[in-house]
KENU-442859 format. One record per residue: x, y, z of N, C-alpha, C in turn; residue in one letter. Coordinates in pm, whole numbers, plus 50000, padded with zeros to 5 digits. Each point is the difference from the previous one (the first is absolute). Layout:
<sites>
+-------+-------+-------+-------+-------+-------+-------+-------+-------+------+
:    nu :    nv :    nw :   cau :   cav :   caw :    cu :    cv :    cw : type :
+-------+-------+-------+-------+-------+-------+-------+-------+-------+------+
:     X :     Y :     Z :     X :     Y :     Z :     X :     Y :     Z :    A :
...
+-------+-------+-------+-------+-------+-------+-------+-------+-------+------+
</sites>
This chain:
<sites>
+-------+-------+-------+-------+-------+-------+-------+-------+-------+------+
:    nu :    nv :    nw :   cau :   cav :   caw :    cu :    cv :    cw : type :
+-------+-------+-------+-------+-------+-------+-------+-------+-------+------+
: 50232 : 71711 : 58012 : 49998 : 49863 : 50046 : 50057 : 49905 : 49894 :    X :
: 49956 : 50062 : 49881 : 50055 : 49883 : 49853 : 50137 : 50018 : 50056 :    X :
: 50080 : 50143 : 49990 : 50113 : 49999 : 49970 : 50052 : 49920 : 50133 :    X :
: 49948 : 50025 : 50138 : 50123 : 49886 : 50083 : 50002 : 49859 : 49966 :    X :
: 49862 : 49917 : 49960 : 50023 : 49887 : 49945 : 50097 : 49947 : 49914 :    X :
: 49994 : 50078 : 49856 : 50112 : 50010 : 49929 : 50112 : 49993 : 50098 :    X :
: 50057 : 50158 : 50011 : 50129 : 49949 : 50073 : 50056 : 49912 : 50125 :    X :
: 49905 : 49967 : 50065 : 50002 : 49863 : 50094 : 50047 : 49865 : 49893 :    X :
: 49926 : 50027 : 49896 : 50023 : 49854 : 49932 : 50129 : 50062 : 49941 :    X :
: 50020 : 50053 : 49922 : 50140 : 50029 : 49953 : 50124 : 49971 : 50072 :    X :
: 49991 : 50127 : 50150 : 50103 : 49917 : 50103 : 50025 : 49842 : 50015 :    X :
: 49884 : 49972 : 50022 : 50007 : 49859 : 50037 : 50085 : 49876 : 49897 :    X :
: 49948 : 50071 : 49813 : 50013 : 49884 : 49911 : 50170 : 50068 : 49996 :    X :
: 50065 : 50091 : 50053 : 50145 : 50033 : 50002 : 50064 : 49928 : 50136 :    X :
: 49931 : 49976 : 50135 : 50065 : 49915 : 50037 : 50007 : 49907 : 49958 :    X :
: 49919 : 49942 : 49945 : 49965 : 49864 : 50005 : 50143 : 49983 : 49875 :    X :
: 49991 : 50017 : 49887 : 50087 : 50048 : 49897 : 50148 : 49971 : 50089 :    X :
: 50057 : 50066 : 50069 : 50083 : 49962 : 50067 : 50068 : 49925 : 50123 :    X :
: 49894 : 49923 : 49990 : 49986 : 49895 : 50086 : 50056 : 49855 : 49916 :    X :
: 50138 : 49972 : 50026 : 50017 : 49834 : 49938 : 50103 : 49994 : 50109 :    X :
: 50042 : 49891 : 49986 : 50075 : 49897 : 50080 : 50122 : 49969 : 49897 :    X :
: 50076 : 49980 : 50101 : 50170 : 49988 : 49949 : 50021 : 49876 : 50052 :    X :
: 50073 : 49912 : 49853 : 49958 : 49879 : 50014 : 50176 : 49951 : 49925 :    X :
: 50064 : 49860 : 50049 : 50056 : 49983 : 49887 : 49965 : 49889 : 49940 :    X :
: 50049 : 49996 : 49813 : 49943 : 49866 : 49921 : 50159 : 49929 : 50013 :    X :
: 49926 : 49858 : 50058 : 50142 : 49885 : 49988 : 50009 : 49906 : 49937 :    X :
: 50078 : 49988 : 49927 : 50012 : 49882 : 49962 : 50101 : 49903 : 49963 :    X :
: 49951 : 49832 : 50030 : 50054 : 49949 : 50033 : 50053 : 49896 : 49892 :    X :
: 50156 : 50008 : 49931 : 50001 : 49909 : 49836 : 50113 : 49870 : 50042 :    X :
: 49899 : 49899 : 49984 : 50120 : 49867 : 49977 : 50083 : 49947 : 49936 :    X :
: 50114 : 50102 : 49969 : 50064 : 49999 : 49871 : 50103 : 49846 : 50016 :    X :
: 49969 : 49909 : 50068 : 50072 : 49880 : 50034 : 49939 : 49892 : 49927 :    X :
: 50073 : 49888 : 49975 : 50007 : 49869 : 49917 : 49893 : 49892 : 50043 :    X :
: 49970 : 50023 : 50135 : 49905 : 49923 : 50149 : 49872 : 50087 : 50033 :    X :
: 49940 : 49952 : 49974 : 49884 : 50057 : 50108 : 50080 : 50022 : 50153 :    X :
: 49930 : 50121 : 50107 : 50029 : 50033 : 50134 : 49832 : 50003 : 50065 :    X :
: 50022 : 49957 : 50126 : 49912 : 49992 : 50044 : 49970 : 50113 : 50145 :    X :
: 49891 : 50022 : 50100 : 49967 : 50053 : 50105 : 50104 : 50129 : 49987 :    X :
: 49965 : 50117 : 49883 : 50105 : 50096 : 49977 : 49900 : 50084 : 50130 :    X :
: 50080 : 50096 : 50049 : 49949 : 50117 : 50112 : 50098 : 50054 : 49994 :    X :
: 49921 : 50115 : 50025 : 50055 : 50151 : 49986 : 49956 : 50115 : 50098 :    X :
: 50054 : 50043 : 50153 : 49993 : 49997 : 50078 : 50051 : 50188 : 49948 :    X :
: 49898 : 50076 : 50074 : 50056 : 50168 : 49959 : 49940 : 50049 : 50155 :    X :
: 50049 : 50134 : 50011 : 49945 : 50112 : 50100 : 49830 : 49905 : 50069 :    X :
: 50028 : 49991 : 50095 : 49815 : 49976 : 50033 : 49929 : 49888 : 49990 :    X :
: 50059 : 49913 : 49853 : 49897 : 49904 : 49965 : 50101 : 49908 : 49921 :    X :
: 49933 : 49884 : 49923 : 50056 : 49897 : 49907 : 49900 : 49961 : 49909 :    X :
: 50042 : 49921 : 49881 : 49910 : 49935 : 49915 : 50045 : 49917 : 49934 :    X :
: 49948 : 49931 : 49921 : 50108 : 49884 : 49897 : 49892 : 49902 : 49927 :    X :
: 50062 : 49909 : 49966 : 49956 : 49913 : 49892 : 50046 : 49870 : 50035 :    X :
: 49929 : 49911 : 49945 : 50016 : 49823 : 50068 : 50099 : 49961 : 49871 :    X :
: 49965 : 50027 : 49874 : 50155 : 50004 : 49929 : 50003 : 50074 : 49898 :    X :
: 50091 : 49937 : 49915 : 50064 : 50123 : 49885 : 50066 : 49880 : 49882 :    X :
: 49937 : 49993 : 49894 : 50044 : 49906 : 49918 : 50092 : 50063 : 49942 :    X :
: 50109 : 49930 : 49888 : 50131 : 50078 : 49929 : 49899 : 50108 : 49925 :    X :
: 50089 : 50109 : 49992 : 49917 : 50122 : 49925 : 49907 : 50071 : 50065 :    X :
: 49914 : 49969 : 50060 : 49857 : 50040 : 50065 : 50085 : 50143 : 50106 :    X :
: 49868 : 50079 : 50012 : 49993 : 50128 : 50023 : 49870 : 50002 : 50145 :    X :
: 50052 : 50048 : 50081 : 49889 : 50024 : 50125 : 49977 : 50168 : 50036 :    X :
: 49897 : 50066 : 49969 : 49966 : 50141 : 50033 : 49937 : 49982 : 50117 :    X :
: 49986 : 50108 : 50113 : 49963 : 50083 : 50095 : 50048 : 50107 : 50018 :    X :
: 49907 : 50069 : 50051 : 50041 : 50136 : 50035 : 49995 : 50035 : 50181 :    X :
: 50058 : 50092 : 50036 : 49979 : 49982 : 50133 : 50025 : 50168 : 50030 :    X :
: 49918 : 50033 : 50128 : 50065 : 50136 : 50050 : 50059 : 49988 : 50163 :    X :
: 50127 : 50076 : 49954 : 50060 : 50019 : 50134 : 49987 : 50058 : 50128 :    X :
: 50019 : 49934 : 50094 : 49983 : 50059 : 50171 : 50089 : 50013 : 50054 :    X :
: 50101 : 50093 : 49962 : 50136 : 49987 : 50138 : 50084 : 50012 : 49903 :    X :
: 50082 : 49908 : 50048 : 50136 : 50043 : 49900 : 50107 : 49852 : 50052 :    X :
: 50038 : 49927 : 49899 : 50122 : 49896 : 50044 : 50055 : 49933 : 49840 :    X :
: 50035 : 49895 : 50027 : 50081 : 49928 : 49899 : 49870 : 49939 : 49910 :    X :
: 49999 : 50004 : 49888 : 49940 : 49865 : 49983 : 50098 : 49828 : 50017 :    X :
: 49903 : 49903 : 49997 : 50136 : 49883 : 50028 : 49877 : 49878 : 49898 :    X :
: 50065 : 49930 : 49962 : 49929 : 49843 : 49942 : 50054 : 49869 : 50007 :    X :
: 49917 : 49927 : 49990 : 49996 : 49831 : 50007 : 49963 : 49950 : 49933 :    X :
: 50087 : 49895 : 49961 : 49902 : 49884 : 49942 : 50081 : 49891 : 49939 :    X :
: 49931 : 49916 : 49993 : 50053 : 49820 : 49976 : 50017 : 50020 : 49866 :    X :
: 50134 : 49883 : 49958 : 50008 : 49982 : 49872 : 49936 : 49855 : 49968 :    X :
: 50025 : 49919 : 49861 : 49993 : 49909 : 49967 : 50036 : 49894 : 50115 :    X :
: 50077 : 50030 : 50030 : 50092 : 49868 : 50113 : 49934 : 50008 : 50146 :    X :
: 49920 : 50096 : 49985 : 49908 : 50066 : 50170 : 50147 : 50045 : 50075 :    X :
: 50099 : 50075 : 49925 : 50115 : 50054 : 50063 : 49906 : 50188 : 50070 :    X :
: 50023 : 50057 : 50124 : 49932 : 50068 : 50002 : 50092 : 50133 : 49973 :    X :
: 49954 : 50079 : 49955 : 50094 : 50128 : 49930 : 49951 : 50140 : 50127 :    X :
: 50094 : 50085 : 50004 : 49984 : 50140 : 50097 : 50056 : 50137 : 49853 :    X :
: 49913 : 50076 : 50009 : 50126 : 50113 : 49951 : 49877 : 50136 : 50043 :    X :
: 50149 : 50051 : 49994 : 49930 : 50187 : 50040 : 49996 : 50083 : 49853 :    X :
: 49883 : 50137 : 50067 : 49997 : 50036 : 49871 : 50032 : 50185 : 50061 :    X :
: 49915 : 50063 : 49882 : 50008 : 50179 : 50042 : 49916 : 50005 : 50136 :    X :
: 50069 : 50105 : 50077 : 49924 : 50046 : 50111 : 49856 : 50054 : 49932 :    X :
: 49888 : 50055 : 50057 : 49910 : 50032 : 49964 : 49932 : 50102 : 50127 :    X :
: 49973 : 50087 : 49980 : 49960 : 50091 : 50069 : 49872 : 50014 : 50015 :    X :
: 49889 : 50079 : 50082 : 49857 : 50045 : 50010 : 49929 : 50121 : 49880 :    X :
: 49916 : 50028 : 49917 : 49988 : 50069 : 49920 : 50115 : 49993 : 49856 :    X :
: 50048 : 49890 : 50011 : 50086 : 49915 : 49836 : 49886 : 50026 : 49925 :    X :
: 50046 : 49989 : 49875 : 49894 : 49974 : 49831 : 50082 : 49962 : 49927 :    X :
: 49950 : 49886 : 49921 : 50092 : 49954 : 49911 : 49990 : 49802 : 49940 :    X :
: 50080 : 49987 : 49961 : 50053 : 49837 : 49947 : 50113 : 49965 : 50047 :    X :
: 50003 : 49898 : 50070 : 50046 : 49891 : 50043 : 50010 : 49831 : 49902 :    X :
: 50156 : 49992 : 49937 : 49985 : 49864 : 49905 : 50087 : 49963 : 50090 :    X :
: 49928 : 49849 : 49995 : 50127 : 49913 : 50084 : 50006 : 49897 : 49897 :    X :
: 50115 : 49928 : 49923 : 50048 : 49914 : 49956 : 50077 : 49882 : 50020 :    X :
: 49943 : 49887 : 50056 : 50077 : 49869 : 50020 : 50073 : 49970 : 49908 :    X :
: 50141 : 49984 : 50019 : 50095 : 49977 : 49898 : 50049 : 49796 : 50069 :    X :
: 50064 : 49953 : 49897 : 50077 : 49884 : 50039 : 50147 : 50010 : 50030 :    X :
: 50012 : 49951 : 50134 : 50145 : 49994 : 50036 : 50022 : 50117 : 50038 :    X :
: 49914 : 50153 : 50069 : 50041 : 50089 : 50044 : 49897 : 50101 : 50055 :    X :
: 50024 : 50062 : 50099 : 49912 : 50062 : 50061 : 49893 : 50071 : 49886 :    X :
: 49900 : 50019 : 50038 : 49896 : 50066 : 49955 : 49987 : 50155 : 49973 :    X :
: 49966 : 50102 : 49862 : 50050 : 50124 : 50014 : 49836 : 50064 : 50040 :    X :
: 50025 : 50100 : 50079 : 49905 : 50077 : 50043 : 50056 : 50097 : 49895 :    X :
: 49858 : 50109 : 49944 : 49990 : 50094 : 49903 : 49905 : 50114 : 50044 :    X :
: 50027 : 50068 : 50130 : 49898 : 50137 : 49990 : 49983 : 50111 : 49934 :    X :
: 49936 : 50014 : 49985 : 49976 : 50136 : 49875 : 49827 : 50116 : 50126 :    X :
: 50107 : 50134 : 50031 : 49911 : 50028 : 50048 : 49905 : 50135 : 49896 :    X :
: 49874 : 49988 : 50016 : 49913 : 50128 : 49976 : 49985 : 50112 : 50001 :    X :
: 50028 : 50012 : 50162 : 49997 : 50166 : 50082 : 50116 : 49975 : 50045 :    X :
: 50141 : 49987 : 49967 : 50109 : 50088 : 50000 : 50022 : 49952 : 50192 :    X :
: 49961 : 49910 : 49996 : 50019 : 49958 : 50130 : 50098 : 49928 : 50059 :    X :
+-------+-------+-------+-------+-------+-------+-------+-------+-------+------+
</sites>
């Protein structure tokens, strides 16, 4: 009886062990002269964002994917001019980092770096 306990718990602390979630870390750098405002960032499934982004400042989230599409973003500059740009497709079961960099005077660079070879 000891011994099935044991290995009940053993099995168990090995699923459990391999049990995580695939997630990606994003982030978001205002490498511009202006603060930007109502930035969003629109991926597979879902969206998220930030009300703003002072010069320099850095916005983290992480997110996990459902599906598979473009990522795409928005957001106002100084002048409330409103900005569009696309980024890497992103797939279901991704791992990895995601940098997005607001530049001045030019589209924004997306930077994926994947985990699992995905």
């Amino acid at each position: 009886m000891q011994f099935q306990k044991a290995a009940a718990l053993f099995l168990l602390l090995i699923a459990l062990a391999g049990c995580r979630s695939r997630y990606i870390a994003t982030t978001i750098t205002n490498d511009t002269a202006s603060p930007v405002s109502v930035v969003q960032v629109d991926y597979p499934s879902a969206s998220f964002g930030t009300q703003s982004l002072a010069p320099g400042q850095t916005f983290s989230y992480r997110f996990k994917i459902q599906g598979s599409g473009p990522v795409k973003m928005t957001w106002l500059t100084a002048d409330r001019k409103e900005m569009h740009a696309n980024g890497p497709t992103l797939s279901e079961g991704q791992e990895g980092q995601l940098a997005i960099h607001l530049r001045s005077n030019a589209d924004p660079t997306f930077a994926f770096t994947s985990v699992n070879g995905r």
